[in-house]
N, CA, C and O of each residue as an XYZ file, in Angstrom:
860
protein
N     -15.221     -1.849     17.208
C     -14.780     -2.246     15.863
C     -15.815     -1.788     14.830
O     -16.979     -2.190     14.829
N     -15.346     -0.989     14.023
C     -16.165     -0.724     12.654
C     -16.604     -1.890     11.738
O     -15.822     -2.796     11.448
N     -17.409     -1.859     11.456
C     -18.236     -2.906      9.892
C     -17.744     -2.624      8.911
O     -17.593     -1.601      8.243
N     -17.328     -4.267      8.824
C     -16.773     -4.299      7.543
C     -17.627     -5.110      6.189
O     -18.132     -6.233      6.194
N     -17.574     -4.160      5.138
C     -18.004     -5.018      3.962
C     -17.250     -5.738      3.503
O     -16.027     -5.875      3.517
N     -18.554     -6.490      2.827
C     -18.003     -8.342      1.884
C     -16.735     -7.680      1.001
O     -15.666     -8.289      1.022
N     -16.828     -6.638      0.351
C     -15.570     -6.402     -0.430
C     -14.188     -6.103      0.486
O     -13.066     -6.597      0.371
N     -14.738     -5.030      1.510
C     -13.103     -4.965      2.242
C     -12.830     -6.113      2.846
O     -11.607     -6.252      2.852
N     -13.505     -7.233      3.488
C     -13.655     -8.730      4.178
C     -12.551     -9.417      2.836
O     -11.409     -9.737      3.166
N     -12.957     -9.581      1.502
C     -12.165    -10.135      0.625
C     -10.842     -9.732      0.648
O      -9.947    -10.577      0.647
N     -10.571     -8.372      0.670
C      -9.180     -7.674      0.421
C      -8.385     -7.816      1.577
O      -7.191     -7.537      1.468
N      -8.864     -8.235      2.767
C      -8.108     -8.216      4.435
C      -8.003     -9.578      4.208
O      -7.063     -9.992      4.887
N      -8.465    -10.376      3.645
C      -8.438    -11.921      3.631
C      -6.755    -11.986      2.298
O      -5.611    -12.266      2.657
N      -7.020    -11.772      1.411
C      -6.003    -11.842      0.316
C      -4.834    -11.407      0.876
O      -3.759    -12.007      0.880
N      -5.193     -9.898      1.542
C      -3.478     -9.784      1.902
C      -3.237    -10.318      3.203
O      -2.123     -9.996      3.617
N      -3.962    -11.090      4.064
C      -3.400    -11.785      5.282
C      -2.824    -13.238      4.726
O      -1.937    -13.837      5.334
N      -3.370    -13.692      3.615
C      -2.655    -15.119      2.686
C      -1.595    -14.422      2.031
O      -0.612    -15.162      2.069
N      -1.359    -13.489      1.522
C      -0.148    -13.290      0.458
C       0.573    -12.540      1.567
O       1.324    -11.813      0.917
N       0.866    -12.197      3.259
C       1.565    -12.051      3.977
C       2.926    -13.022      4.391
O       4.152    -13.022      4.281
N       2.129    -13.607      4.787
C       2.532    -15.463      5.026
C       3.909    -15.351      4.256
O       4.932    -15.321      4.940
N       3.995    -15.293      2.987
C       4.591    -15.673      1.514
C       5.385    -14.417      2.207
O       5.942    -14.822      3.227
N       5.606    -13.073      1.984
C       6.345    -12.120      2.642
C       6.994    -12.434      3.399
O       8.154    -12.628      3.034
N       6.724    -12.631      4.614
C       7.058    -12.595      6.096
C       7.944    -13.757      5.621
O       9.011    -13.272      5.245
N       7.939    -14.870      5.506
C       8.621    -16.139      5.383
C       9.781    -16.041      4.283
O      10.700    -16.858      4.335
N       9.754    -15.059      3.289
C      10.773    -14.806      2.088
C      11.542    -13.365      2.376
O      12.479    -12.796      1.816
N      10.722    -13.050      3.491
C      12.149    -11.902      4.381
C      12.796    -11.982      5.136
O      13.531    -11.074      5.525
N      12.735    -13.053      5.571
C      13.644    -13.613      6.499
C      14.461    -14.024      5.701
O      15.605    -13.580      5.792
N      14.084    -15.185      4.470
C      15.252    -15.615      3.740
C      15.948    -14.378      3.398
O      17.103    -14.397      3.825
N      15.630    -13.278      2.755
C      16.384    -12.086      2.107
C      17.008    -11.472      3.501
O      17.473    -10.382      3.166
N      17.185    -11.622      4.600
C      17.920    -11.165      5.583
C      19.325    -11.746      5.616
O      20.360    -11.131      5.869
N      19.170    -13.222      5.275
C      20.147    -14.331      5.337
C      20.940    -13.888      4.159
O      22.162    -13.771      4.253
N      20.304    -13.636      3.059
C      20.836    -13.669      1.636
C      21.750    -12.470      1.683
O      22.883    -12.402      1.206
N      21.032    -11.462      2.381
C      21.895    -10.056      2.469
C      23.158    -10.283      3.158
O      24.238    -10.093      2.598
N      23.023    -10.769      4.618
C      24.066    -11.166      5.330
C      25.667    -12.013      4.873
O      26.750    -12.019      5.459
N      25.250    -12.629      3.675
C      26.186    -13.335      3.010
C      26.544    -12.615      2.113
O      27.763    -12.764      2.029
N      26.147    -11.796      1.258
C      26.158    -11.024      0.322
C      25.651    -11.604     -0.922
O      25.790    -10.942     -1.950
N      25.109    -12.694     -0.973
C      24.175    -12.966     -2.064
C      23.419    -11.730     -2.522
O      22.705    -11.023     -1.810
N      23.765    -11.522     -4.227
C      22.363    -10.813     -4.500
C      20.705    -11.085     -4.617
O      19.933    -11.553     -5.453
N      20.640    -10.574     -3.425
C      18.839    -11.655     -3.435
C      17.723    -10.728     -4.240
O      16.511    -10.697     -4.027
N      18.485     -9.974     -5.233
C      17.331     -9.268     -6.173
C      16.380    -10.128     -6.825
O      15.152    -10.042     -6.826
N      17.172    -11.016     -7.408
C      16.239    -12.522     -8.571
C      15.476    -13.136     -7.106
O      14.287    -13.455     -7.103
N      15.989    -13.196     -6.400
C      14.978    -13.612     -5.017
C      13.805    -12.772     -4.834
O      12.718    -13.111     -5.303
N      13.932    -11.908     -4.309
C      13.028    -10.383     -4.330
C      12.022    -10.498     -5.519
O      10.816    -10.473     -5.272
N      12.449    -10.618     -6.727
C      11.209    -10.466     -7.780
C      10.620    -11.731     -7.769
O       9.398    -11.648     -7.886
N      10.998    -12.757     -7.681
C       9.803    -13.883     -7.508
C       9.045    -14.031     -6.365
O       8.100    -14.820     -6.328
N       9.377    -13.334     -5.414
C       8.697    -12.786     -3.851
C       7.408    -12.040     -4.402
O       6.237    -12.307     -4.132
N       7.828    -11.179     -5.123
C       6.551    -10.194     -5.721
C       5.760    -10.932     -6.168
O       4.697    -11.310     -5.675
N       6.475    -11.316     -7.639
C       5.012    -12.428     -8.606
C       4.498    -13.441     -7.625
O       3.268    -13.444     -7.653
N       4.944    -14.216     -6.853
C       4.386    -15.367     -5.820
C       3.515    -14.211     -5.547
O       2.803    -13.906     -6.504
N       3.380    -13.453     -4.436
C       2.573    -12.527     -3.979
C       1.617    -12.269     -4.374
O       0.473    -12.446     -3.953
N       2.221    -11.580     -5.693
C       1.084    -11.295     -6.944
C      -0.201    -12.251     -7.238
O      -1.420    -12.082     -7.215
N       0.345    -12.932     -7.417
C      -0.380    -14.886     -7.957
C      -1.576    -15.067     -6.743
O      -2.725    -15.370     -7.063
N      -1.131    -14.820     -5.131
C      -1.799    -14.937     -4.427
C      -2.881    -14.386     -4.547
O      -3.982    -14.934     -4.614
N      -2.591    -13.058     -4.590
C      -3.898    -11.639     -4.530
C      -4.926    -11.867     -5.364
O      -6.140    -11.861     -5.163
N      -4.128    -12.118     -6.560
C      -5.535    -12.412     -7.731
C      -5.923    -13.374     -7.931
O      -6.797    -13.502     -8.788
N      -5.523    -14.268     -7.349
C      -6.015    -15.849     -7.076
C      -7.467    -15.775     -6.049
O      -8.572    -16.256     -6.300
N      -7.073    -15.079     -4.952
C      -8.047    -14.730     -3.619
C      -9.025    -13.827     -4.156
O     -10.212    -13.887     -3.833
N      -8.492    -12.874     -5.084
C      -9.527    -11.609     -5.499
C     -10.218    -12.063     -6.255
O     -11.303    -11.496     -6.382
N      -9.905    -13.446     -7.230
C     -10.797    -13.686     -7.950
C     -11.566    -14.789     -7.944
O     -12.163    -15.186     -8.945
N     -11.606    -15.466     -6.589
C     -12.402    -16.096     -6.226
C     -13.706    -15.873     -5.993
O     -14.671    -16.636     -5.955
N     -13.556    -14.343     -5.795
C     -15.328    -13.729     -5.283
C     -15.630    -12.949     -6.223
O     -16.759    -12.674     -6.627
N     -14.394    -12.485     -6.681
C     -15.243    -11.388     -8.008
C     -14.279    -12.211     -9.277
O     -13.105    -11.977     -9.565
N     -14.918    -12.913     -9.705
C     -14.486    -13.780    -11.118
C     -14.092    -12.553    -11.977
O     -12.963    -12.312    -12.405
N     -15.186    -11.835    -12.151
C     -14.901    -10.917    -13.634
C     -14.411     -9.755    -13.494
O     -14.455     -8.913    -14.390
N     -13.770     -9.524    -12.113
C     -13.540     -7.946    -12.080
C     -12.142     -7.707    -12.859
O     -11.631     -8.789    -13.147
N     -11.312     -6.494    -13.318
C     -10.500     -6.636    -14.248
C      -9.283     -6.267    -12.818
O      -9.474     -5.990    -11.633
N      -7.788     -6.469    -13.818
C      -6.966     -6.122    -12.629
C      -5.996     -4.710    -13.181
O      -5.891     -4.573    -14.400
N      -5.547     -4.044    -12.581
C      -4.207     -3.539    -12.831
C      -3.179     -3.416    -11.656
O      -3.314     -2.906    -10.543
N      -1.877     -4.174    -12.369
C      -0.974     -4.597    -11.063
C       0.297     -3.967    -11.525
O       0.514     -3.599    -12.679
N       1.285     -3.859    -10.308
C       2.280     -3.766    -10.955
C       3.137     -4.979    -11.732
O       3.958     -4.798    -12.632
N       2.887     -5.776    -11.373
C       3.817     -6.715    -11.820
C       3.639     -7.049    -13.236
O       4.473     -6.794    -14.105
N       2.547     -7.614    -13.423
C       1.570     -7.866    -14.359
C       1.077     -7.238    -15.719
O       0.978     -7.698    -16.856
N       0.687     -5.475    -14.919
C       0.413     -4.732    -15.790
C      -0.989     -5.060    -15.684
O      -1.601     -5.534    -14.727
N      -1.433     -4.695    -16.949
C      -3.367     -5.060    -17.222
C      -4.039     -6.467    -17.368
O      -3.465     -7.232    -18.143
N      -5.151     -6.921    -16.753
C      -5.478     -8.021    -16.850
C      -6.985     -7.596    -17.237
O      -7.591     -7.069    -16.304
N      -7.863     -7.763    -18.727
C      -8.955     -7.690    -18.896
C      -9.359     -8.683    -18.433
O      -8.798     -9.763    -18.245
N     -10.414     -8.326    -18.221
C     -12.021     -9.484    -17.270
C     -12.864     -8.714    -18.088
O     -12.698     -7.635    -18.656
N     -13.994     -9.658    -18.013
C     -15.608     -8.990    -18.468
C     -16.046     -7.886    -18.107
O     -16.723     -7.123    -18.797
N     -15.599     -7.683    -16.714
C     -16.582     -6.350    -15.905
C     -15.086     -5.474    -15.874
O     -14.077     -5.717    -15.212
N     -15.323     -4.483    -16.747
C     -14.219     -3.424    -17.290
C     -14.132     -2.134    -16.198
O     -13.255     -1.304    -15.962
N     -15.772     -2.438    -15.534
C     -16.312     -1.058    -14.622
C     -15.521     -1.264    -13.354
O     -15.270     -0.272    -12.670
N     -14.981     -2.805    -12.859
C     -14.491     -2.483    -11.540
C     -13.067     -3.238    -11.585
O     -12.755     -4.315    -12.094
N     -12.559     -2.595    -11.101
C     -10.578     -2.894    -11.793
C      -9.802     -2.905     -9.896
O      -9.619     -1.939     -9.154
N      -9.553     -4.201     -9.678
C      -8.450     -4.360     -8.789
C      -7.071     -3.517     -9.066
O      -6.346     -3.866     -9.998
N      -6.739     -2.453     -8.279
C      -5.590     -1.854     -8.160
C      -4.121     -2.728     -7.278
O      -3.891     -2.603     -6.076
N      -3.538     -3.328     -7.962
C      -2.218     -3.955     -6.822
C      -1.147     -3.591     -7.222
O      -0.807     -3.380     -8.386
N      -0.380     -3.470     -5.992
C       1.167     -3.244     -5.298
C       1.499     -4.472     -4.280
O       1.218     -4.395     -3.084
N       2.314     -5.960     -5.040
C       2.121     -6.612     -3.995
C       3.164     -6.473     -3.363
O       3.581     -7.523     -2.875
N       3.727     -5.633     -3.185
C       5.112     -5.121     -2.526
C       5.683     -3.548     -2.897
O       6.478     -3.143     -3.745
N       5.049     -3.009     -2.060
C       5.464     -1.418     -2.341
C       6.538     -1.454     -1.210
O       6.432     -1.928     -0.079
N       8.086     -0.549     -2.070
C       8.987     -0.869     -1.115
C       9.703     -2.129     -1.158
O      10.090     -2.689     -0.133
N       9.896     -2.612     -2.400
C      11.111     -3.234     -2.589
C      12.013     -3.480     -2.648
O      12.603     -4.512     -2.966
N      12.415     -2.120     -2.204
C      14.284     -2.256     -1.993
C      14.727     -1.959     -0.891
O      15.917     -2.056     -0.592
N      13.742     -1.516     -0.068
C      13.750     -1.771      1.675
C      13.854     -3.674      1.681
O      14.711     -4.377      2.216
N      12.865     -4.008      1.026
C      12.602     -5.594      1.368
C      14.019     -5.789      0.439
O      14.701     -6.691      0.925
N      14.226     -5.585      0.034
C      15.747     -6.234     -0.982
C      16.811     -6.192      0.019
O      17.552     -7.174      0.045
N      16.995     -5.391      0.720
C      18.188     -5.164      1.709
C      17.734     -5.337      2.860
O      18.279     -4.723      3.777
N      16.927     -5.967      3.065
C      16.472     -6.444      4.831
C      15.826     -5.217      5.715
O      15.819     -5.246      6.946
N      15.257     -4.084      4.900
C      14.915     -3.439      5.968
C      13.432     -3.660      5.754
O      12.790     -3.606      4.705
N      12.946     -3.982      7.273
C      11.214     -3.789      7.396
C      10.562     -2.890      6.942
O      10.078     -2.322      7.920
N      10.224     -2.372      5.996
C       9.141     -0.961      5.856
C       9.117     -1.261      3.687
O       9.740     -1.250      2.626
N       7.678     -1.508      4.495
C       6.994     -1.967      2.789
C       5.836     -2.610      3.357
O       5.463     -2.855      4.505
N       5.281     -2.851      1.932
C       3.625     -2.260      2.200
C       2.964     -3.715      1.157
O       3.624     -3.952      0.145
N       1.823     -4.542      1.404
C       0.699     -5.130      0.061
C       0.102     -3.529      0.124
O       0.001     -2.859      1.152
N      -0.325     -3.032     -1.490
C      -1.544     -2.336     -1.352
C      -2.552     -2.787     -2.222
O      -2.259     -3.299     -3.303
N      -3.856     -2.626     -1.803
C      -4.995     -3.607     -2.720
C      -6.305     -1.626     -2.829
O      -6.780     -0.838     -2.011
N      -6.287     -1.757     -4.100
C      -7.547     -0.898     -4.422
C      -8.813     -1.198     -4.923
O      -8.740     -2.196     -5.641
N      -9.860     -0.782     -4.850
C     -10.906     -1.016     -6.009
C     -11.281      0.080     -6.381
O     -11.510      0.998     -5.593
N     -11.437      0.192     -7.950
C     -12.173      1.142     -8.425
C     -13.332      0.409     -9.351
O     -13.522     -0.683     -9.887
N     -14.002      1.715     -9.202
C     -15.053      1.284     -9.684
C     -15.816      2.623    -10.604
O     -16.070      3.712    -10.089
N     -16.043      2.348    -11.737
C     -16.796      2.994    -12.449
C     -15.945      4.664    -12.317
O     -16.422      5.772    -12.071
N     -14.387      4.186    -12.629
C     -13.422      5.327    -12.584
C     -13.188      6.367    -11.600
O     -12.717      7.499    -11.713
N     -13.837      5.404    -10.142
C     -13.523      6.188     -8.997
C     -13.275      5.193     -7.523
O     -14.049      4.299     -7.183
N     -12.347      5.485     -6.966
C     -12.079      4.298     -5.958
C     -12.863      4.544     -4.983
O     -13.000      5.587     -4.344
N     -13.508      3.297     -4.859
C     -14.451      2.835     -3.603
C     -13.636      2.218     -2.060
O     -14.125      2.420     -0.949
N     -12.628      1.628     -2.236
C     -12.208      0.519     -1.539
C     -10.326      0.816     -1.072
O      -9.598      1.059     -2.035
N      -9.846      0.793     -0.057
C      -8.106      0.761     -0.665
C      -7.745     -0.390      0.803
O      -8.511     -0.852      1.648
N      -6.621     -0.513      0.656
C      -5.959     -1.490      1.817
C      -4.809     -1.362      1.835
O      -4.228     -1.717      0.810
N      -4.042     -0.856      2.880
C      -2.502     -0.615      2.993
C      -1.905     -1.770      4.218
O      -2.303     -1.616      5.373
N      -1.153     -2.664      3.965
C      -1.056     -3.923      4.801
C       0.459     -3.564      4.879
O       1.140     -3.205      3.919
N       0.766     -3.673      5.806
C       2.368     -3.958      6.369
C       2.660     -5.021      7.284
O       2.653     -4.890      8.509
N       2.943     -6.184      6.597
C       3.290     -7.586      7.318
C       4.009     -7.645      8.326
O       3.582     -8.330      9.256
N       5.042     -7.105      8.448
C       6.082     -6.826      9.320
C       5.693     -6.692     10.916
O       5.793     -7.524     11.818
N       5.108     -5.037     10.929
C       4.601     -4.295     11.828
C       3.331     -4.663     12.349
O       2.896     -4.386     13.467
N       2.540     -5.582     11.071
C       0.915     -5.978     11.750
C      -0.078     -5.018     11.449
O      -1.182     -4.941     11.988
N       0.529     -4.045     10.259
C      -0.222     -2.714     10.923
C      -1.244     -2.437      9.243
O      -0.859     -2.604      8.086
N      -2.489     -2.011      9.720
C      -3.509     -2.248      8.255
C      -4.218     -1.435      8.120
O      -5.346     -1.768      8.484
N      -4.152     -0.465      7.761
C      -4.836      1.065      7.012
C      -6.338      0.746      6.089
O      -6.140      0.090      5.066
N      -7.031      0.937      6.218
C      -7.918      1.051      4.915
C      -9.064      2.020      5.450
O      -9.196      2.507      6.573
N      -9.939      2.168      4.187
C     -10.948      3.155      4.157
C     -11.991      2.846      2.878
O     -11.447      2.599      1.802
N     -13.417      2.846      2.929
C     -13.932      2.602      2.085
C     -14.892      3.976      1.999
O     -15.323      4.670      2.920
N     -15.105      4.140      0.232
C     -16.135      5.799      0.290
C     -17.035      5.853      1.214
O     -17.883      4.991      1.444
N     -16.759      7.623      2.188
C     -18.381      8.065      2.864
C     -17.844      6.617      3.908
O     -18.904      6.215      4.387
N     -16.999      5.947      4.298
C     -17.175      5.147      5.470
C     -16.147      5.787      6.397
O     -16.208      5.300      7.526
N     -15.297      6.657      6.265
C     -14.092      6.997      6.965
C     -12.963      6.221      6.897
O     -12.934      5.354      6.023
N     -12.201      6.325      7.500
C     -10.475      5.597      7.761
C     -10.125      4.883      8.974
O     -10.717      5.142     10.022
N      -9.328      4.116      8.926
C      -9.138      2.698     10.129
C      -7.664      2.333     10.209
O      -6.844      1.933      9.383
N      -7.632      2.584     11.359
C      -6.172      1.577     11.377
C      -6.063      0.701     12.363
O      -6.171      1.101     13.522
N      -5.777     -0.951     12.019
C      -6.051     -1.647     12.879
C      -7.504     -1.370     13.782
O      -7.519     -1.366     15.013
N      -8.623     -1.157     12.983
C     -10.176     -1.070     13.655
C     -10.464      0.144     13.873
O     -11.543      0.557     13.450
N      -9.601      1.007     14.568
C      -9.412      2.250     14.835
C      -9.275      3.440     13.858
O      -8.344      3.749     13.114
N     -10.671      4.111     14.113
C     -10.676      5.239     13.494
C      -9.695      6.317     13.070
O     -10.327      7.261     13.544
N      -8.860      6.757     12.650
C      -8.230      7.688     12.512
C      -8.678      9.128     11.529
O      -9.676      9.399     10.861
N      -7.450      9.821     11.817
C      -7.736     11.340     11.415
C      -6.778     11.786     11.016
O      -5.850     11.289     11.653
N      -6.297     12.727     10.028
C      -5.218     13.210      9.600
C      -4.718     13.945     10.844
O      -5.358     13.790     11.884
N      -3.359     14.931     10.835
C      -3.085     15.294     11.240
C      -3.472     17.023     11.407
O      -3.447     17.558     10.298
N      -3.887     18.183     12.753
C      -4.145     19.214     12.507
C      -3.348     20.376     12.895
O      -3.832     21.297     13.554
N      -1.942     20.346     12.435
C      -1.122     20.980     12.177
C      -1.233     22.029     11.403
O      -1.683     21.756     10.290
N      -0.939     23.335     11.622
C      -0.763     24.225     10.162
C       0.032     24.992     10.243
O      -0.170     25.968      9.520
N       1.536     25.040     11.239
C       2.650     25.786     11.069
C       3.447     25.046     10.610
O       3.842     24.120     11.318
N       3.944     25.200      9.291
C       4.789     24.559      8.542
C       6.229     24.128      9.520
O       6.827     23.054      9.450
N       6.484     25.005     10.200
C       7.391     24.453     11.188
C       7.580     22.938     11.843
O       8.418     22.044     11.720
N       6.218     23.144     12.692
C       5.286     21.758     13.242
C       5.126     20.721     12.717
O       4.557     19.818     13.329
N       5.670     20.515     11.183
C       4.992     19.211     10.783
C       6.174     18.854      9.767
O       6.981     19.601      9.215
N       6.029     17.619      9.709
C       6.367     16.729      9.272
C       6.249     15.876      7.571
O       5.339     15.086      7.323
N       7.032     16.134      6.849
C       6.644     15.564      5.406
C       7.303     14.047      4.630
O       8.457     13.669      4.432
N       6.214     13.556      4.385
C       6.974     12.138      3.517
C       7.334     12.542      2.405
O       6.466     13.370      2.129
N       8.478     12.492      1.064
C       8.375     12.567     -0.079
C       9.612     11.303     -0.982
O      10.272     10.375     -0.514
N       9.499     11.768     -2.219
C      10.477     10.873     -2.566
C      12.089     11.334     -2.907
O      12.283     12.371     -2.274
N      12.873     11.092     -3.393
C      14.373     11.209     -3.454
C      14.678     13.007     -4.036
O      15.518     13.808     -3.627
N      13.693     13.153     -5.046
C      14.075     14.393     -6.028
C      13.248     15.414     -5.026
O      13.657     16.573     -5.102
N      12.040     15.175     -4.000
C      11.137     16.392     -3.164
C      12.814     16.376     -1.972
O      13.417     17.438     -1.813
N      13.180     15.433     -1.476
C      14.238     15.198     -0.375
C      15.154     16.428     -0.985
O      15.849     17.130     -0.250
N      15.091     16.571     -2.123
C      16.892     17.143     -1.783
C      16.590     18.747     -3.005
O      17.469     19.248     -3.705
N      15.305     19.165     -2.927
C      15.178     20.414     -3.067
C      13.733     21.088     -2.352
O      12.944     21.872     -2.878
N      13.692     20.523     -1.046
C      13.217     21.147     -0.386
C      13.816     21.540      0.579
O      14.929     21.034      0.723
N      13.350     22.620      1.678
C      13.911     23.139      2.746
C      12.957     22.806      4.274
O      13.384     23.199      5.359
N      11.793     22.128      4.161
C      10.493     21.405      4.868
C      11.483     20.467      5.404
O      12.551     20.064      4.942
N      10.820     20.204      6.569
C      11.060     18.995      7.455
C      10.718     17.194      7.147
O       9.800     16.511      7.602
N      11.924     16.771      6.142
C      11.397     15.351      5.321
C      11.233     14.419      5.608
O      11.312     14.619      6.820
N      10.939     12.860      5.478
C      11.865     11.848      5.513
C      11.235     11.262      3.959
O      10.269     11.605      3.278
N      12.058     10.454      3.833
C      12.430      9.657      2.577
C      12.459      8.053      3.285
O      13.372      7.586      3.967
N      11.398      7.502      2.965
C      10.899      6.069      3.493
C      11.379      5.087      2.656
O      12.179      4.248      3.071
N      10.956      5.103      1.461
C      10.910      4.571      0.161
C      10.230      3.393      0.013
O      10.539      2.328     -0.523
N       8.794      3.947      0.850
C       7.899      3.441      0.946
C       6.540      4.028      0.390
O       5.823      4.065      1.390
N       5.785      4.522     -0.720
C       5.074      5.306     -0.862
C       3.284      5.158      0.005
O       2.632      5.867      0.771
N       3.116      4.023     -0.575
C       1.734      3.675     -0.005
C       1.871      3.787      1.802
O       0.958      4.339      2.417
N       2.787      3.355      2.370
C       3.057      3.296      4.036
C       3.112      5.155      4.188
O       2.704      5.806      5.149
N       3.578      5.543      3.256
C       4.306      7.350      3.570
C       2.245      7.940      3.546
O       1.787      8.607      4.474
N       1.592      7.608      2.632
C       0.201      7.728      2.716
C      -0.662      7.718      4.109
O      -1.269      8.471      4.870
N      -0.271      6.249      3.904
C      -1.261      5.607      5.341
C      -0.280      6.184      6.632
O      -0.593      5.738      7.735
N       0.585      6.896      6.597
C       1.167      7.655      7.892
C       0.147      8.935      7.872
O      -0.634      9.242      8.772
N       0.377      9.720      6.418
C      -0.888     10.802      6.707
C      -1.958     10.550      7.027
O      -2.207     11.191      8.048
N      -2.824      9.919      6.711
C      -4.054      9.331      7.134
C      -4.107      9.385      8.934
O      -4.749     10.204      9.593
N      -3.441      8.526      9.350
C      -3.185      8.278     11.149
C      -2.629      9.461     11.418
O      -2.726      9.682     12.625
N      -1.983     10.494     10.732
C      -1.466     11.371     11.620
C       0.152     11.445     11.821
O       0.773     12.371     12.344
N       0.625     10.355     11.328
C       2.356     10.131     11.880
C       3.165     11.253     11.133
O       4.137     11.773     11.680
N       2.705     11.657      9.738
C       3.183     12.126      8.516
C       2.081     13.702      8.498
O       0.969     13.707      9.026
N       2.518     14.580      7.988
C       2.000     16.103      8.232
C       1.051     16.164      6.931
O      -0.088     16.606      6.783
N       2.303     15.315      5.706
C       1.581     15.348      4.503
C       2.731     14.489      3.587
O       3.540     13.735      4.129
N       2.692     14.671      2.402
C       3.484     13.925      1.576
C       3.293     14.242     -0.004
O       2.190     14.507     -0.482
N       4.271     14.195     -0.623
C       4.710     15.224     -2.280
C       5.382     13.943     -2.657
O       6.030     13.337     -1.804
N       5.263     13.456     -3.966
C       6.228     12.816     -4.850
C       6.098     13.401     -6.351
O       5.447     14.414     -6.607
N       6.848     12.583     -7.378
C       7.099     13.177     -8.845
C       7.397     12.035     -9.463
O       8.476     11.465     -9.299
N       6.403     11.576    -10.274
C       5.989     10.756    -10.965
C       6.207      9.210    -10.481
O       7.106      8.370    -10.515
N       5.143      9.299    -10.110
C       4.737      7.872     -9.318
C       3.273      7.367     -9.797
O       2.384      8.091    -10.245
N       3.213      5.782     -9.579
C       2.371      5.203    -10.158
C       1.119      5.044     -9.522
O       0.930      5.468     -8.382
N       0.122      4.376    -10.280
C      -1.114      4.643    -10.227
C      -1.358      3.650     -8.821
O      -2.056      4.059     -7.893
N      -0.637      2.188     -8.791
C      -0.402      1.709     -7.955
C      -0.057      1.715     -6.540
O      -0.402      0.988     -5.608
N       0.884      2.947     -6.640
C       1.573      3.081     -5.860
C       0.845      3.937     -4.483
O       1.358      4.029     -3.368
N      -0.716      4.621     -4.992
C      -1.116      5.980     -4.352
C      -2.874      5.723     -4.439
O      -3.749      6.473     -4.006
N      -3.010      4.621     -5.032
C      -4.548      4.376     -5.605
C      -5.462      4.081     -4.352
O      -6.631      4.455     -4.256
N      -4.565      3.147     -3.131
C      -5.629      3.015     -2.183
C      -5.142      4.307     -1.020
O      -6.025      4.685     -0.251
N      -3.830      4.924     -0.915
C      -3.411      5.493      0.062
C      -4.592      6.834     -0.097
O      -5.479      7.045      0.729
N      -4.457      7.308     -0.825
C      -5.498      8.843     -1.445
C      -6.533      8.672     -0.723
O      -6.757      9.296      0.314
N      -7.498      7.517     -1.378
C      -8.624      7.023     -0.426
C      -8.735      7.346      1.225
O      -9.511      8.107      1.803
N      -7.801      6.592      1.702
C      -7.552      6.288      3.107
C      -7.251      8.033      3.538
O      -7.823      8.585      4.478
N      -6.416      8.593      2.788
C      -6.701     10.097      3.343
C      -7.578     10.847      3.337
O      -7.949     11.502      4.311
N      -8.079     10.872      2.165
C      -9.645     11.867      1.873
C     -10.401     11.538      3.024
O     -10.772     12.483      3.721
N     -10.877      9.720      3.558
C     -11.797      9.475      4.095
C     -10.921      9.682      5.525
O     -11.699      9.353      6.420
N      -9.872     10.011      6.009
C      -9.715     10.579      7.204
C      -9.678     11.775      7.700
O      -9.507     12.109      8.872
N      -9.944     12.796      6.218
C     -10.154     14.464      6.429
C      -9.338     14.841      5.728
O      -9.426     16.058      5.571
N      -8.551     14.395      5.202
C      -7.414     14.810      4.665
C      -7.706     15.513      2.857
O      -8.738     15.262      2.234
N      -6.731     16.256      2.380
C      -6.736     16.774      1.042
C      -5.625     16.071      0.020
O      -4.506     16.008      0.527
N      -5.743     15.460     -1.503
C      -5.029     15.132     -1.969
C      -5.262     15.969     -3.744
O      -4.455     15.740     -4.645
């Protein structure tokens, strides 16, 4: 098992509490689907609960750090230099319609460059991260991108508009941060989207660079 710092220790702690809240409100949205309830108004208070968690936990240890979330948007704090990146649900409309594949993602930057990322998938159990100059982990385990280079051979994540004017070998997850942390381990060859958020890619990038990878 690799060493972990007090900061990634905080971020594996937050999203194993704001899991809980997931795991337990996807099951309800399985039920909700099954009936045909629209469990969208369900789904978005799944997020903010979520949300509420993360920066509740994140800011227990770092009082002043600032946030940017999706839900939320910007949250100034005192210390402007180090900014929590969150996605407390990347892949919401997988989770809207009962399918498993979605992601917490937690970043830190710091002094306009990310130090820190965390890609959590409640579902699967399965937890990506990488901190600068420390390398990449999944579930403890070191990983490595993938070393493929016949375009044939490999495999690409992208989103709806890369899906349907390329001629590459795709899939379409609609999961972005999980489509990341696949390159990182290797599952994924590589991955292209078009205009996507800061949120959405802030800790995955990380987790690739520090597994060899190019972004």
């Amino acid at each position: 098992m690799n060493s972990i710092s007090p900061i990634l220790n905080i971020m594996i702690k937050a999203c194993e509490k704001a899991s809980k809240v997931i795991i337990r409100d996807f099951g309800e949205v399985e039920n909700l689907q099954v009936k045909k309830k629209g469990p969208k108004d369900f789904v978005t208070k799944t997020d903010k609960r979520v949300e509420k968690i993360l920066i509740e936990e994140l800011e227990k240890n770092k009082k002043n750090y600032s946030f940017i979330s999706e839900e939320t948007g910007i949250i100034d704090n005192p210390d402007k230099d180090n900014i929590w990146i969150i996605d407390p649900i990347d892949g919401t409309t997988n989770f809207l319609h009962g399918i498993p594949h979605f992601a917490i993602s937690i970043a830190l930057k710091s002094k306009n460059e990310i130090i820190s990322g965390l890609i959590f998938d409640p579902i699967k159990n399965e937890m990506f991260y990488a901190e600068k100059n420390s390398g990449s982990f999944f579930n403890n385990r070191r990983v490595r991108v993938s070393k493929k280079y016949e375009l044939q051979d490999c495999l690409f994540a992208t989103n709806h508009e890369g899906a349907i004017s390329s001629k590459l070998n795709l899939r379409y997850t609609g999961c972005a941060a999980l489509d990341l942390a696949y390159v990182a381990c290797g599952r994924f060859d590589g991955y292209f989207h078009n205009k996507i958020n800061i949120w959405d890619i802030a800790a995955g990038v990380l987790i690739i660079q520090e597994a060899g990878g190019e972004s």
